[in-house]
N, C-alpha and C positions, 0 to 999 in steps of 0.2 A: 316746835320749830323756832317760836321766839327765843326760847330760851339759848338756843345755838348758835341763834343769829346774834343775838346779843353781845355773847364771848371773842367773836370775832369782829365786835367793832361799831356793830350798828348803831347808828342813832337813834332813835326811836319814831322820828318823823319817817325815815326811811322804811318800815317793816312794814305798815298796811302797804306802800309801792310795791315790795319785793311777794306779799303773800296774793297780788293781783298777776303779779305777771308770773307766766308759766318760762318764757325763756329772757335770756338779755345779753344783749353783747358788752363786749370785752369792756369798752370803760364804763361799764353799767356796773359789773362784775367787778371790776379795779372800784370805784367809790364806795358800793358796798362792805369790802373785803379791808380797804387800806392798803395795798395791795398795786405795782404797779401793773399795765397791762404787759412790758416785758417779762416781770416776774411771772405771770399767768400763762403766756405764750411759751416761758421755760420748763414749767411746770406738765403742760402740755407734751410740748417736746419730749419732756424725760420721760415720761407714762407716767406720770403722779397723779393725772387728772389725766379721764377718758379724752379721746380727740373728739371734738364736738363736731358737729353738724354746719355747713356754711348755709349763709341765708342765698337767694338768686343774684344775690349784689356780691359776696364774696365774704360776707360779714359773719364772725365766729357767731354761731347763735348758742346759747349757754344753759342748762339747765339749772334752776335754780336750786339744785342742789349741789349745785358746786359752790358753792358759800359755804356750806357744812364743812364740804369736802376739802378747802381751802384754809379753813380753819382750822382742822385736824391739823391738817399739812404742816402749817406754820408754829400751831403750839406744840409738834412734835419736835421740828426742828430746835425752837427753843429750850427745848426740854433735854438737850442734847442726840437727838436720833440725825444721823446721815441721811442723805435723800437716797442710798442703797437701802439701809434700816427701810426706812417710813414705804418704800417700793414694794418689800419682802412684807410687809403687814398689811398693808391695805389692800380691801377687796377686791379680788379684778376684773367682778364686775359686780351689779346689783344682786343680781339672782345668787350668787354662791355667798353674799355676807360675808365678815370676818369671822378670822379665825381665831376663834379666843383663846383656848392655848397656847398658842403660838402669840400670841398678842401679849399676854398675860407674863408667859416668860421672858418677850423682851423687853416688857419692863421690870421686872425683877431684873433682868442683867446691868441696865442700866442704872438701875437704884445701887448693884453693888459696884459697878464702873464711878459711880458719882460720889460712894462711901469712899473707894481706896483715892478717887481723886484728892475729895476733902484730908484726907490723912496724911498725904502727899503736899498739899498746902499747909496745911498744922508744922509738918516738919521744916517745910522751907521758912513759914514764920519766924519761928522758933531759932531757926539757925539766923535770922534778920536780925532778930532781935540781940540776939547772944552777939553778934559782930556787931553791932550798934554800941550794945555795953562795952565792948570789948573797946571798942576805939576810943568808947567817953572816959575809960578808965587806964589808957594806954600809962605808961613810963614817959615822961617829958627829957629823962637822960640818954635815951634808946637815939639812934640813929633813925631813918627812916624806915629803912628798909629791915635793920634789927626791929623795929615799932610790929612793921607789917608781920610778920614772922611770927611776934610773940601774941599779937590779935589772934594770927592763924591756930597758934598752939593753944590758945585759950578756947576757942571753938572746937579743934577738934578734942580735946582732954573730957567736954560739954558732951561726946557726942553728938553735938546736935549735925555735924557734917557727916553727907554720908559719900565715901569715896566709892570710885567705881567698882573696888574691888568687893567692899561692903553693900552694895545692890544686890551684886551677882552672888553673894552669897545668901541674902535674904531671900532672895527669887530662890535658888535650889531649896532652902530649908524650907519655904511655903510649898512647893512644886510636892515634896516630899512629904508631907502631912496627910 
């Protein structure tokens, strides 16, 4: 358990606190997590996190494994997963577990959603870069607007521009593979 609580933030004075108490409310939960108590109460809200239990005073009472469960939440989100994604994988409830299959392959999707991102970046670089040269290296006898023009023609000659019509034709020749 330390070692989860950890990744999510804990300091270490905090974990003997957390492994004494069986439940704890929302800004107990918020300090532990980093975390505020509206993002927790959202979280709640959407089903990301079970709806917990109210104390006789009205006060969320928390299972302390929702610190686990808050943790996942959060380095999923960062990892690029949608709070629809991170819904569609997490267990829903203790007894049934996850689904590893299913868990398995939507990170595989997202490693290849993160690959074509990355490539998608490489190429806008690339095109940055080539219009950067282009302008450090323009014609000082050009007019302005002839300048801008012949920048453009220098990029697209590069390929490094892709026009719309050049998308949609790379999209049918992958579709088709």
């Amino acid at each position: 358990m330390f070692d989860r609580l950890s990744k999510v933030g804990l300091k270490s004075s905090s974990r003997s606190t957390v492994s004494l108490m069986q439940h704890m409310k929302i800004g107990e939960l918020a300090k532990l997590t980093g975390l505020t108590a509206s993002r927790i109460r959202f979280y709640e809200a959407s089903g990301l996190i079970r709806a917990v239990d109210r104390t006789a005073n009205g006060y969320r009472d928390y299972p302390y494994e929702a610190v686990s469960m808050l943790g996942i939440i959060t380095s999923a989100q960062s990892a690029g997963f949608s709070l629809d994604e991170i819904r569609r994988l997490l267990p829903i409830n203790r007894e049934s577990g996850w689904q590893h299959e299913q868990l398995l392959e939507a990170i595989q999707r997202k490693v290849v959603e993160i690959e074509a991102l990355q490539q998608r970046l490489e190429e806008n670089k690339a095109q940055l870069l080539k219009a950067a040269e282009s302008i450090r290296n323009r014609p000082e006898d050009l007019s302005c607007l002839d300048r801008a023009q012949w920048v453009l023609d220098r990029i697209h000659a590069e390929g490094t521009v892709s026009t719309p019509d050049s998308k949609a034709s790379k999209r049918r020749r992958s579709s088709s593979t």
